[in-house]
LOMI-920318 format. One line per field, with one value per atom (N, C-alpha, C, O): residue in one letter; z, x, y; atom name; residue number from 1; chain. Coordinates in pm, 1 decimal. Each point is the difference from the previous one (the first is absolute). Layout:
BEGIN
code	(A_...) .
c3	(Z_...) .
c1	(X_...) .
c2	(Y_...) .
site	(CA_...) .
pos	(NUM_...) .
unit	(A_...) .
***
This chain:
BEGIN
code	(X_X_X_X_X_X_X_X_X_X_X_X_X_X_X_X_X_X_X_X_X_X_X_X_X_X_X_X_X_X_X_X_X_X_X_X_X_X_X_X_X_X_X_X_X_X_X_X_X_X_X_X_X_X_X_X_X_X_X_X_X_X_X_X_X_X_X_X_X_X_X_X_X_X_X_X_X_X_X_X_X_X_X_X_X_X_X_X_X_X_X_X_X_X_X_X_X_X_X_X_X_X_X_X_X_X_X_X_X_X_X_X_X_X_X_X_X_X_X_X_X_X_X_X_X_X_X_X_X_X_X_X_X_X_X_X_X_X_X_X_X_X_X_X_X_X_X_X_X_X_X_X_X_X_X_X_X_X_X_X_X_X_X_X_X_X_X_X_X_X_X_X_X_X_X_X_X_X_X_X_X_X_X_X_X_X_X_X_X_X_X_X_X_X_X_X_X_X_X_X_X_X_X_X_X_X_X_X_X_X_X_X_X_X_X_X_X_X_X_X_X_X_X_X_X_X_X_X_X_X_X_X_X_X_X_X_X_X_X_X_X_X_X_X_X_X_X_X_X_X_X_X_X_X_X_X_X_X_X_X_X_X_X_X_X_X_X_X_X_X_X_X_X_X_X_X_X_X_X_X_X_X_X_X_X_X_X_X_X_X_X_X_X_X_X_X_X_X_X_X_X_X_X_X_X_X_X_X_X_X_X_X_X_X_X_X_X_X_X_X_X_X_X_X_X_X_X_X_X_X_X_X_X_X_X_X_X_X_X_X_X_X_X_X_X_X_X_X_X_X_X_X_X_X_X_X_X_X_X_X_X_X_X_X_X_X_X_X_X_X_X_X_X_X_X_X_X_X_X_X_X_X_X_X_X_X_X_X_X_X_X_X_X_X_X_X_X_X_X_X_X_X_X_X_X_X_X_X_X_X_X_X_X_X_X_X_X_X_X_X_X_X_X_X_X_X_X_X_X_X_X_X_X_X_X_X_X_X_X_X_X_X_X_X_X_X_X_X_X_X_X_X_X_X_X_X_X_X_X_X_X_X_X_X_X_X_X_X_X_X_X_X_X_X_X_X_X_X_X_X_X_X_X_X_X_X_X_X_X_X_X_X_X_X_X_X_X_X_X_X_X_X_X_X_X_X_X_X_X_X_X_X_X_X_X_X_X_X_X_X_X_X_X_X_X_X_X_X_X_X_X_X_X_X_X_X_X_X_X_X_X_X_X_X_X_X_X_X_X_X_X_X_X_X_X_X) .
c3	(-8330.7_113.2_79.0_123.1_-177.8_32.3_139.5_106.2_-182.4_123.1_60.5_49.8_-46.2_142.0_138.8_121.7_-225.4_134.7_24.6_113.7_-208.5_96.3_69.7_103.1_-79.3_79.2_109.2_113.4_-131.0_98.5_133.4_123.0_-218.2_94.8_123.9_111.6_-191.0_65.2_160.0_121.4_-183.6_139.6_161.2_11.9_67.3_127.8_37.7_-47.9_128.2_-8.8_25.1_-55.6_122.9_24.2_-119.0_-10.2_-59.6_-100.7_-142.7_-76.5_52.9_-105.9_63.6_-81.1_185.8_68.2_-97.2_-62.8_72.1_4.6_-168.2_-53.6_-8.0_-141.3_-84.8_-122.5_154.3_26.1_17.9_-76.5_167.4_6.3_-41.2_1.0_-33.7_-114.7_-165.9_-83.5_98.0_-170.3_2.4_-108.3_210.5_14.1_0.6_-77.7_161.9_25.7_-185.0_-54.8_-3.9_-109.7_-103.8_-88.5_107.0_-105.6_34.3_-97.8_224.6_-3.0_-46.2_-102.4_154.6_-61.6_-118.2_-68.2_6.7_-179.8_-64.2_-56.7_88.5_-23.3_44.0_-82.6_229.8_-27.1_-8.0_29.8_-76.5_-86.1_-209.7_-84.2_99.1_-129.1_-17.5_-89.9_199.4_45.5_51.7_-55.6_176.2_94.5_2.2_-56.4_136.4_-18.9_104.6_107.3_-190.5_90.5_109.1_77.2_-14.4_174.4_50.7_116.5_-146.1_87.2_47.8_101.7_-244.7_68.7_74.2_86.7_-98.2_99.8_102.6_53.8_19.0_148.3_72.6_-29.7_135.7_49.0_107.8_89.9_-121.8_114.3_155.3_43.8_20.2_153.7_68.4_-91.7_199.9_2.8_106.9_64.7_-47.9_119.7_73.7_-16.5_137.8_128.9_26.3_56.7_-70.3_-0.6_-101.4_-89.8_127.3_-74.7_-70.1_75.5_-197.4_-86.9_-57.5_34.1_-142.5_-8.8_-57.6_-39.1_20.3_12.1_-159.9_-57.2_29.5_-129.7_-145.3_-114.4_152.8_-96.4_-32.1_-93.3_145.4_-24.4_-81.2_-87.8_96.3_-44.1_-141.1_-100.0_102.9_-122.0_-107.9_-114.9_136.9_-25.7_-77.6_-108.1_177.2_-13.2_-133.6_-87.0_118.6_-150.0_-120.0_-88.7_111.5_-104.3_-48.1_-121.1_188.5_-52.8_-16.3_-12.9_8.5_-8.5_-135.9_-81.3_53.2_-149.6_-93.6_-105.0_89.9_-92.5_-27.6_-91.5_199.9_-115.3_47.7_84.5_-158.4_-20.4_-142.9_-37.2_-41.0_-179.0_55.7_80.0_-146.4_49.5_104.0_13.4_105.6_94.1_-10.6_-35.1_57.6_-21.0_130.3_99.7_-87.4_139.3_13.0_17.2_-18.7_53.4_95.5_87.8_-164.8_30.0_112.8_104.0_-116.5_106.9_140.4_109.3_-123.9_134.3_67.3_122.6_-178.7_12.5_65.4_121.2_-154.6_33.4_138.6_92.9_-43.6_54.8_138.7_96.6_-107.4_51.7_80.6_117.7_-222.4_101.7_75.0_107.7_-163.2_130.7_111.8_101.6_-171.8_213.2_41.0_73.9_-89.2_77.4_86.6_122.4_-190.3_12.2_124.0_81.2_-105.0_105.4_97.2_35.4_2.4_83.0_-45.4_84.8_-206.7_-45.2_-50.7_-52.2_44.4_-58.8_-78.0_21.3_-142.5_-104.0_-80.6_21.4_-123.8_-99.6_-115.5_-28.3_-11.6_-193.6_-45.9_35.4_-115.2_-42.3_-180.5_-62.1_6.5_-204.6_-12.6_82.9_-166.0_-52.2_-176.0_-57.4_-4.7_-120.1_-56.2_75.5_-195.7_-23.3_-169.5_-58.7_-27.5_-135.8_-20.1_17.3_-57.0_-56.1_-111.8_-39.9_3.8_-106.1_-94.4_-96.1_76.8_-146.8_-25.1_-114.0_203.8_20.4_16.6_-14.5_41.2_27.9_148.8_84.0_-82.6_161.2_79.5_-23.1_117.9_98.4_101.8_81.5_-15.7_132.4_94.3_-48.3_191.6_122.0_62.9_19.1_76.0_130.9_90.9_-39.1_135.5_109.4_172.9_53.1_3.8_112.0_126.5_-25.0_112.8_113.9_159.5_13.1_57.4_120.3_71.0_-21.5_141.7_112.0_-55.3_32.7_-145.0_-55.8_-104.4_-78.1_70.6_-88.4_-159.1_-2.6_-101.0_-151.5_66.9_89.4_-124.2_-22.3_-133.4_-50.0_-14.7_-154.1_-65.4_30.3_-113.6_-155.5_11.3_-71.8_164.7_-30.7_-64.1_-2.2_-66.6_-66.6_-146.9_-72.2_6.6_-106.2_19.6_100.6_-254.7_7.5_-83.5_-80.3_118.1_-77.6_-29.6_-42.8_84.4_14.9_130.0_118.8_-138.1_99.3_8.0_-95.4_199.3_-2.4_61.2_122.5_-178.6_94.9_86.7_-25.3_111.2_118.8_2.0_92.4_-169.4_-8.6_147.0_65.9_-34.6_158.8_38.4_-88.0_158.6_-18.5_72.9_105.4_-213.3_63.2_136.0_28.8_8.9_100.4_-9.5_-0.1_-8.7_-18.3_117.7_81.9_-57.9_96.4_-14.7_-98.7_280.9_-28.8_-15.4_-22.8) .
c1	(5921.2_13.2_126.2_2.6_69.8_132.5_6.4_62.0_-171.7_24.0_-120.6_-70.4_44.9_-143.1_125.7_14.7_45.5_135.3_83.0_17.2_26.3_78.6_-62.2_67.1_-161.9_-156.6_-12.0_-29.8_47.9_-57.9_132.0_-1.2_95.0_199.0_-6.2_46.4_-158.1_3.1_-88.8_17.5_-82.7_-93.0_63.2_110.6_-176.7_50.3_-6.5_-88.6_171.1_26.3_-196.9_-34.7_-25.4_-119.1_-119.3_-102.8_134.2_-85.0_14.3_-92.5_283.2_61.9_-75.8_-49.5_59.3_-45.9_-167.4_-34.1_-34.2_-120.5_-41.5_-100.9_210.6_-4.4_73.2_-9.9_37.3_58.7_-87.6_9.1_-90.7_-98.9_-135.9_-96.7_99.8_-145.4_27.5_-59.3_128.3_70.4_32.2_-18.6_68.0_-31.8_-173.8_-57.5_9.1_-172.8_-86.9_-79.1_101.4_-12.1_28.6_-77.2_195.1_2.3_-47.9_-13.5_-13.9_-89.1_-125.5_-37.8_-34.0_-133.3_-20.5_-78.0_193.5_-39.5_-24.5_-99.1_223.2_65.1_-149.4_-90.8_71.6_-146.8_-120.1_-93.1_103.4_-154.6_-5.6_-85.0_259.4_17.3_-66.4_-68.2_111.0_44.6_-125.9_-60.6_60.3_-130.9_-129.4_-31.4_-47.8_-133.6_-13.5_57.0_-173.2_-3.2_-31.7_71.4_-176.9_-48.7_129.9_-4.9_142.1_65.7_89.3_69.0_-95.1_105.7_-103.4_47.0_-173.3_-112.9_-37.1_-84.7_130.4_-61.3_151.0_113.9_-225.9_71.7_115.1_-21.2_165.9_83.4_-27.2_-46.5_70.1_36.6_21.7_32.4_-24.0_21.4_83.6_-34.4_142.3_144.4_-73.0_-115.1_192.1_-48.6_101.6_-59.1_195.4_12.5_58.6_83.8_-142.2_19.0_116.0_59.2_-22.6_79.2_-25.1_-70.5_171.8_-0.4_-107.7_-65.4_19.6_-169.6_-38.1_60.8_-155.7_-60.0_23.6_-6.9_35.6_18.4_123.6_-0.4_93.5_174.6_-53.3_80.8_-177.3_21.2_-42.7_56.2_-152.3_-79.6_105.2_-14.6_130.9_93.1_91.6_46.2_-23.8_130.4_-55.3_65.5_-229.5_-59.7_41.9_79.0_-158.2_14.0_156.4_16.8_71.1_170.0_-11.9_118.7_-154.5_61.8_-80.9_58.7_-164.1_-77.7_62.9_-61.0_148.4_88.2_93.3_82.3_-108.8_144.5_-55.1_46.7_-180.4_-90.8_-53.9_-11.8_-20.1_-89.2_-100.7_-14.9_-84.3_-149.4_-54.0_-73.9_116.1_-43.4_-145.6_-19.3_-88.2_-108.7_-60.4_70.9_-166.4_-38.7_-19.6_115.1_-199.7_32.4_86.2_-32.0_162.4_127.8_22.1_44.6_-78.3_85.9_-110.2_45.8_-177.5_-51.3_-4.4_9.2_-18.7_62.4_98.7_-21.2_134.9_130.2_-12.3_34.0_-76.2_-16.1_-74.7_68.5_-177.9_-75.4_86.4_-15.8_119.8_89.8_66.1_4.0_92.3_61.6_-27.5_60.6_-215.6_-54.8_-58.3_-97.2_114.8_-36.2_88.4_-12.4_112.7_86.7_101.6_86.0_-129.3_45.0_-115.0_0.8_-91.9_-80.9_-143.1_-88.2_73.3_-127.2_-105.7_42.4_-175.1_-79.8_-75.1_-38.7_11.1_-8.6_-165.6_-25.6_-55.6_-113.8_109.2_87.0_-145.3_36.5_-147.4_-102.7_110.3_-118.7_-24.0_49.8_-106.9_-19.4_-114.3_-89.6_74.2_-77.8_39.4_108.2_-267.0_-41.1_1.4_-4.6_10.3_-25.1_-7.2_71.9_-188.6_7.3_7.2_-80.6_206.1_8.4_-99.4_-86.7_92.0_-108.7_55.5_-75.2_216.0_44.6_-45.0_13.1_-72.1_-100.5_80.5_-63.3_185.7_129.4_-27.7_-19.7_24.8_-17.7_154.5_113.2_-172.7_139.1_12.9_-66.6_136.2_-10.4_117.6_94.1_-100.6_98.7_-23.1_-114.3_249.2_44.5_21.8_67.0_-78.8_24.5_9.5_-81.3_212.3_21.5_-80.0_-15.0_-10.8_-63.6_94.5_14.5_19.3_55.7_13.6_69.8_-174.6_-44.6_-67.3_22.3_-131.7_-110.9_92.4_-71.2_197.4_51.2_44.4_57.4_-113.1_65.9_156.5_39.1_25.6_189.0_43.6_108.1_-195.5_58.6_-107.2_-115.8_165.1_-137.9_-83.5_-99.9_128.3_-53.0_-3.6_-89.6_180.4_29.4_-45.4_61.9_-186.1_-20.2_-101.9_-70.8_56.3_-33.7_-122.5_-32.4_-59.2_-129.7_-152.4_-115.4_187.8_-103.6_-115.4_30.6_-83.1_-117.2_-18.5_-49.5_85.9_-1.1_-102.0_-11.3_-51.1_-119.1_60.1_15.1_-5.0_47.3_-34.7_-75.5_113.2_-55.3_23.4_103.6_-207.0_34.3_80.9_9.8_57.0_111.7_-75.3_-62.8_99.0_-42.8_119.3_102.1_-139.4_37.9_60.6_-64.2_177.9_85.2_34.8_67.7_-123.2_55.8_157.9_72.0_-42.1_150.6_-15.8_97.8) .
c2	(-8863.6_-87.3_34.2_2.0_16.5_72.6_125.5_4.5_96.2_67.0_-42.0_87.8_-168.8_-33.2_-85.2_10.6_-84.4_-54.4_128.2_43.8_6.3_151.4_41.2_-4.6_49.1_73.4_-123.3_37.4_-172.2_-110.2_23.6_-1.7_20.7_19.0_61.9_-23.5_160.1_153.1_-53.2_10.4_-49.3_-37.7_-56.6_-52.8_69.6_-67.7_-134.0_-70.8_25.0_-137.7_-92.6_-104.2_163.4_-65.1_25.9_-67.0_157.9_39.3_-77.4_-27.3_-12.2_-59.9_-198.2_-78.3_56.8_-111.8_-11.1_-100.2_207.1_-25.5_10.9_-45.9_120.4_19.3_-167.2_-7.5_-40.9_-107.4_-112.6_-96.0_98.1_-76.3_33.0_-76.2_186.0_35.1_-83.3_-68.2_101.0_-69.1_-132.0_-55.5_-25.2_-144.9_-31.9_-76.3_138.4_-54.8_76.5_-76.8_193.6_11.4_-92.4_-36.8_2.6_-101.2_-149.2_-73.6_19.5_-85.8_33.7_-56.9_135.6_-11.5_16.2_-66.4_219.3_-56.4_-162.2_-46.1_-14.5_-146.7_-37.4_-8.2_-15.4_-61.1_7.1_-74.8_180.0_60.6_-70.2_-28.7_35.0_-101.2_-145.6_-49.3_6.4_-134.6_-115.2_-91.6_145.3_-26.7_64.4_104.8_-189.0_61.3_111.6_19.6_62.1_112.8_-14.0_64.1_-141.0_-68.4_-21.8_39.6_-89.7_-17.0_103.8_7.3_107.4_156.7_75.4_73.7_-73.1_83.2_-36.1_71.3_-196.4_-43.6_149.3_36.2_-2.1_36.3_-50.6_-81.3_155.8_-33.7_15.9_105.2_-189.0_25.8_102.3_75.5_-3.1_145.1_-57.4_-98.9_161.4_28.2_30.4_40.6_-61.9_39.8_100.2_91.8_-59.4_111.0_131.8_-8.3_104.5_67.9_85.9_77.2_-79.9_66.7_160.4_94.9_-123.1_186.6_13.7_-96.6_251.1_64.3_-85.6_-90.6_146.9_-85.8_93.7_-44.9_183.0_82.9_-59.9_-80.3_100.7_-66.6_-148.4_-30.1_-50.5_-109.3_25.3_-44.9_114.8_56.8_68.4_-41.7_152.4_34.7_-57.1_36.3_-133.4_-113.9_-108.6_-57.4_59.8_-57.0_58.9_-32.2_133.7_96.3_32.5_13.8_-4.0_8.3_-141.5_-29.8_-30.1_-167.5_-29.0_-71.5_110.2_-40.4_55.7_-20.3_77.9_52.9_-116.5_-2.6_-114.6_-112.6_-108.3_-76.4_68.7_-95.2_27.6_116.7_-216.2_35.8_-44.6_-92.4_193.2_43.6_-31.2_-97.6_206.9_17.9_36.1_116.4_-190.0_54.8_52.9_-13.7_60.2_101.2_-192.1_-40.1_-68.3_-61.9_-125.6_-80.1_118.0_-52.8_84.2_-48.5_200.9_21.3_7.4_33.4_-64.4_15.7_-176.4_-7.5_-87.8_-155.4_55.6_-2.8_59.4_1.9_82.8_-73.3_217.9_46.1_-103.5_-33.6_5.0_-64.3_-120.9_-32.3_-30.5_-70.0_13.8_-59.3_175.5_84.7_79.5_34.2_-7.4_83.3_-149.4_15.6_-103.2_-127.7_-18.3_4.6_-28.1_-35.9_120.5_-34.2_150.0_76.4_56.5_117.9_-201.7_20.7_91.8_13.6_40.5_50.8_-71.6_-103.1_114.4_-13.9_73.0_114.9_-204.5_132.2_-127.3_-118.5_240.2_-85.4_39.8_82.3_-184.1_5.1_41.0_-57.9_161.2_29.5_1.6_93.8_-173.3_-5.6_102.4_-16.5_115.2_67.5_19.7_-12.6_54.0_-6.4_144.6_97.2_-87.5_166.6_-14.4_-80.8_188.6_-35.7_185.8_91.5_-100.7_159.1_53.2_-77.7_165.5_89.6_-51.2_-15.9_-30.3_-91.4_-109.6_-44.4_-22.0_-88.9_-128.3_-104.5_96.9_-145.0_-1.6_87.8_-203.4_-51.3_8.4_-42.5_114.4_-15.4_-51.5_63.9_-180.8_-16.8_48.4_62.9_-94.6_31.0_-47.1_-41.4_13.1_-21.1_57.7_95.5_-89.3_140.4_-73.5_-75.8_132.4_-92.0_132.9_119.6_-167.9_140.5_-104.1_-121.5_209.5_-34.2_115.9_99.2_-135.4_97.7_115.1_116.6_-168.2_90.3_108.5_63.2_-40.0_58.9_-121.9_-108.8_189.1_-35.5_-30.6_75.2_-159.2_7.3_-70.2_31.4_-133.8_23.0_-20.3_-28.8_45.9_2.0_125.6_3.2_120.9_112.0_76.7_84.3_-88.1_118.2_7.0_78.2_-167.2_27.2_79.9_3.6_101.0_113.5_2.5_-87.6_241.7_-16.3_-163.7_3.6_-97.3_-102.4_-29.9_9.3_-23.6_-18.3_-155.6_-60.0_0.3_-167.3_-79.1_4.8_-64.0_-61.5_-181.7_-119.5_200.4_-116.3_-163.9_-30.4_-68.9_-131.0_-69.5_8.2_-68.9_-82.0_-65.1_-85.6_64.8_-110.7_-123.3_-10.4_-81.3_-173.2_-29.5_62.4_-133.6_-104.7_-102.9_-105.0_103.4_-126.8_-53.8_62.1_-216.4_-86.5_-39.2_-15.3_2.6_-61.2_-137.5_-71.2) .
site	(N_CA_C_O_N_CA_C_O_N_CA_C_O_N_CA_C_O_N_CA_C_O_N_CA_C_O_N_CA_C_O_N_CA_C_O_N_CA_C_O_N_CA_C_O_N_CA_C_O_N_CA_C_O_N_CA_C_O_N_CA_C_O_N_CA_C_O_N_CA_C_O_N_CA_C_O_N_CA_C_O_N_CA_C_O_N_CA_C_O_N_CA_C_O_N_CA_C_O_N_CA_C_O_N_CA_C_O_N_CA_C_O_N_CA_C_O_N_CA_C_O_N_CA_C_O_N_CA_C_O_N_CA_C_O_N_CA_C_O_N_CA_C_O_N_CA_C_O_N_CA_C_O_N_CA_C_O_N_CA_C_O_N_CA_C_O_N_CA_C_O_N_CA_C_O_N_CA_C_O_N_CA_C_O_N_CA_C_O_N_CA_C_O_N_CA_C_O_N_CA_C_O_N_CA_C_O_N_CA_C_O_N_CA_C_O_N_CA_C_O_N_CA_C_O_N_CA_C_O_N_CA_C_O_N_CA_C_O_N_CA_C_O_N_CA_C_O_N_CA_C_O_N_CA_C_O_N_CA_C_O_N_CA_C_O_N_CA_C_O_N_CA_C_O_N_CA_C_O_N_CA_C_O_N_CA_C_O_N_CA_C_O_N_CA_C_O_N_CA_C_O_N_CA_C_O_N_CA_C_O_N_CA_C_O_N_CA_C_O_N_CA_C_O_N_CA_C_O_N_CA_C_O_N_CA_C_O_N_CA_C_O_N_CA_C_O_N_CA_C_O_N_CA_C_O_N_CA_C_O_N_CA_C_O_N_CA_C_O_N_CA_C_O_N_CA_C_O_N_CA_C_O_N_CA_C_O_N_CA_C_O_N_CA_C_O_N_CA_C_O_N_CA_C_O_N_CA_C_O_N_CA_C_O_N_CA_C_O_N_CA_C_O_N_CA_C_O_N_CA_C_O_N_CA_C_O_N_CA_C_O_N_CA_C_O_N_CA_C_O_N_CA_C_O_N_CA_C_O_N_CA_C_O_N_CA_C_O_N_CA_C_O_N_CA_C_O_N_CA_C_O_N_CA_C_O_N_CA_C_O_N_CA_C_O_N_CA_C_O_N_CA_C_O_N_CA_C_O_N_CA_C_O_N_CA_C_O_N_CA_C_O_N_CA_C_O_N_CA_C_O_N_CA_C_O_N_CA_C_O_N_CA_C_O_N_CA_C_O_N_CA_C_O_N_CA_C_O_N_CA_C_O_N_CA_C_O_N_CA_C_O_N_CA_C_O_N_CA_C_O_N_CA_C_O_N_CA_C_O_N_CA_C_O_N_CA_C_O_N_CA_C_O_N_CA_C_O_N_CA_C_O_N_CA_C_O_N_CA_C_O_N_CA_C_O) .
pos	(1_1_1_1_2_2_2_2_3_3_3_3_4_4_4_4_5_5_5_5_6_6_6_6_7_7_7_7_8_8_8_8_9_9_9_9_10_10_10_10_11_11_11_11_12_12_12_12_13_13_13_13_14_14_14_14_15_15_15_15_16_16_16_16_17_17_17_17_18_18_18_18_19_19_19_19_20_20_20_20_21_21_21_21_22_22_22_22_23_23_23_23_24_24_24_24_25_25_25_25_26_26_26_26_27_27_27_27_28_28_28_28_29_29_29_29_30_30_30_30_31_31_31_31_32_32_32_32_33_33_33_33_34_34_34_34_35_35_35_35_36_36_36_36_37_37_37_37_38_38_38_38_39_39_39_39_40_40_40_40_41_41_41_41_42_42_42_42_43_43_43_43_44_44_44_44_45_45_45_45_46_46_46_46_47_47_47_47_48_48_48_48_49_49_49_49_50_50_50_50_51_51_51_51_52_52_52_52_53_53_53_53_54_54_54_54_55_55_55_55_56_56_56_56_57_57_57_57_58_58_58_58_59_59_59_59_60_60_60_60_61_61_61_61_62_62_62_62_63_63_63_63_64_64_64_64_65_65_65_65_66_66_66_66_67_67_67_67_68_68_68_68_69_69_69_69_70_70_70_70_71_71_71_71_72_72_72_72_73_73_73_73_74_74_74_74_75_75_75_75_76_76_76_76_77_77_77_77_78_78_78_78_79_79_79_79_80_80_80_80_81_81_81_81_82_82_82_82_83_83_83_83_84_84_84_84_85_85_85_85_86_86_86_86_87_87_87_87_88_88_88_88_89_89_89_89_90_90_90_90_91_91_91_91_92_92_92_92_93_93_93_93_94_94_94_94_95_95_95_95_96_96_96_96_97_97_97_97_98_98_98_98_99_99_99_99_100_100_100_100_101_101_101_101_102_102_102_102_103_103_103_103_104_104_104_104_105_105_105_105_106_106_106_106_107_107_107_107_108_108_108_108_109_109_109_109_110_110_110_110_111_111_111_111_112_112_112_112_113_113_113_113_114_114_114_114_115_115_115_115_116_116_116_116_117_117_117_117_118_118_118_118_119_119_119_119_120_120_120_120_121_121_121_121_122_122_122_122_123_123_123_123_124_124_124_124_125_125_125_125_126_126_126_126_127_127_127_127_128_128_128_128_129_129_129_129_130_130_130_130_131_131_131_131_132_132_132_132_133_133_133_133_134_134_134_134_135_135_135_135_136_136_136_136_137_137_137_137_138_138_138_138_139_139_139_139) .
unit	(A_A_A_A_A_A_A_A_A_A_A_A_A_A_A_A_A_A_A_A_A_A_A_A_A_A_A_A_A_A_A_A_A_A_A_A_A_A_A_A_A_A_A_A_A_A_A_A_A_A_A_A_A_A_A_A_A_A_A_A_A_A_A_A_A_A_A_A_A_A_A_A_A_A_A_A_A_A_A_A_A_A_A_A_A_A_A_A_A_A_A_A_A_A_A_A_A_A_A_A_A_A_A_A_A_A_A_A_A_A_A_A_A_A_A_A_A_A_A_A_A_A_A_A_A_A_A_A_A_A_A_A_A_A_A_A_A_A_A_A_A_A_A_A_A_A_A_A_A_A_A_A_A_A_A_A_A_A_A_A_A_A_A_A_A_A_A_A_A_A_A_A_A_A_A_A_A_A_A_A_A_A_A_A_A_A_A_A_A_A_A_A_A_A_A_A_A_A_A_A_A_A_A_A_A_A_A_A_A_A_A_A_A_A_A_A_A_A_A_A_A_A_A_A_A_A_A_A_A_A_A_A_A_A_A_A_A_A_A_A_A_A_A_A_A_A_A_A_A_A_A_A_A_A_A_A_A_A_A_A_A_A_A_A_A_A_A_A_A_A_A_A_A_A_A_A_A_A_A_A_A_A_A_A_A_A_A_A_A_A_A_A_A_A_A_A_A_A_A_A_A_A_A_A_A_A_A_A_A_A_A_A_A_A_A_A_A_A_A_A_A_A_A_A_A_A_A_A_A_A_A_A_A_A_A_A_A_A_A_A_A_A_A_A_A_A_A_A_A_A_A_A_A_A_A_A_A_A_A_A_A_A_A_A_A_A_A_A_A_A_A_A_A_A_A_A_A_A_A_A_A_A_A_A_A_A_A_A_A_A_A_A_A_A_A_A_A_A_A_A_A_A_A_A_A_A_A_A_A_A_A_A_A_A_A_A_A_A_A_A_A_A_A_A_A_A_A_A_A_A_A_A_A_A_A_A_A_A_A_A_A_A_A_A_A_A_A_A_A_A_A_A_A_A_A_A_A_A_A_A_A_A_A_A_A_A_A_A_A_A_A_A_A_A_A_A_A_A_A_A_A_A_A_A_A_A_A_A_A_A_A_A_A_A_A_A_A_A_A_A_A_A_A_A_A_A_A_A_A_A_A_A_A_A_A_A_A_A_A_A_A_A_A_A_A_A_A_A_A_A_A_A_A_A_A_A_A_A_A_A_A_A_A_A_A_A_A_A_A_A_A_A_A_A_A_A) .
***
């Protein structure tokens, strides 16, 4: 954890801003994925009207920021993600998919998409995921 803040130092003042606030909104949603029910971390946020830095940088700033969070799960960090391109003017799906390896253990995922590109939960490897629908939550 140590050097993820030396590495956080190194960064530029708007990037340390955003690393900063990935790791505040991370550790809410772990906390309330503990805590609260899941309907109230999946309605989606509000979207800004104006726009902030690109969505890769936000995606980024997750990913360095889940390093000082305990168990960041791909779905902690696309909750988390998901708040911050709201919050800086993006719109993004949360997408859950299923997958049963040849070991035959069930696996699931999370995966955030904004402006038709993957930005987190991509990067797991070798699985083939079958896309579950997402319900509809009223506000």
């Amino acid at each position: 954890m140590l050097a993820t803040i030396r590495r956080g130092l190194a960064l530029s003042r708007g990037d340390r801003a955003l690393l900063v606030e990935a790791a505040v909104h991370l550790w809410m949603m772990r906390i309330g994925l503990w805590v609260l029910p899941f309907r109230w971390l999946y309605r989606p946020p509000p979207v800004a009207q104006a726009p902030g830095p690109a969505p890769e940088r936000i995606a980024r700033a997750v990913s360095r920021g889940s390093h000082l969070v305990p168990c960041p799960t791909c779905l902690v960090r696309a909750l988390a993600a998901r708040r911050m391109l709201a919050r800086h003017g993006h719109a993004s799906q949360l997408w859950f998919g299923v997958a049963r390896p040849a070991e035959g253990r069930f696996e699931a995922h999370a995966w955030l998409e904004c402006g038709g590109a993957t930005i987190v939960g991509g990067d797991e490897p070798g699985l083939e995921y079958t896309t579950l629908q997402p319900k509809r939550v009223e506000r």
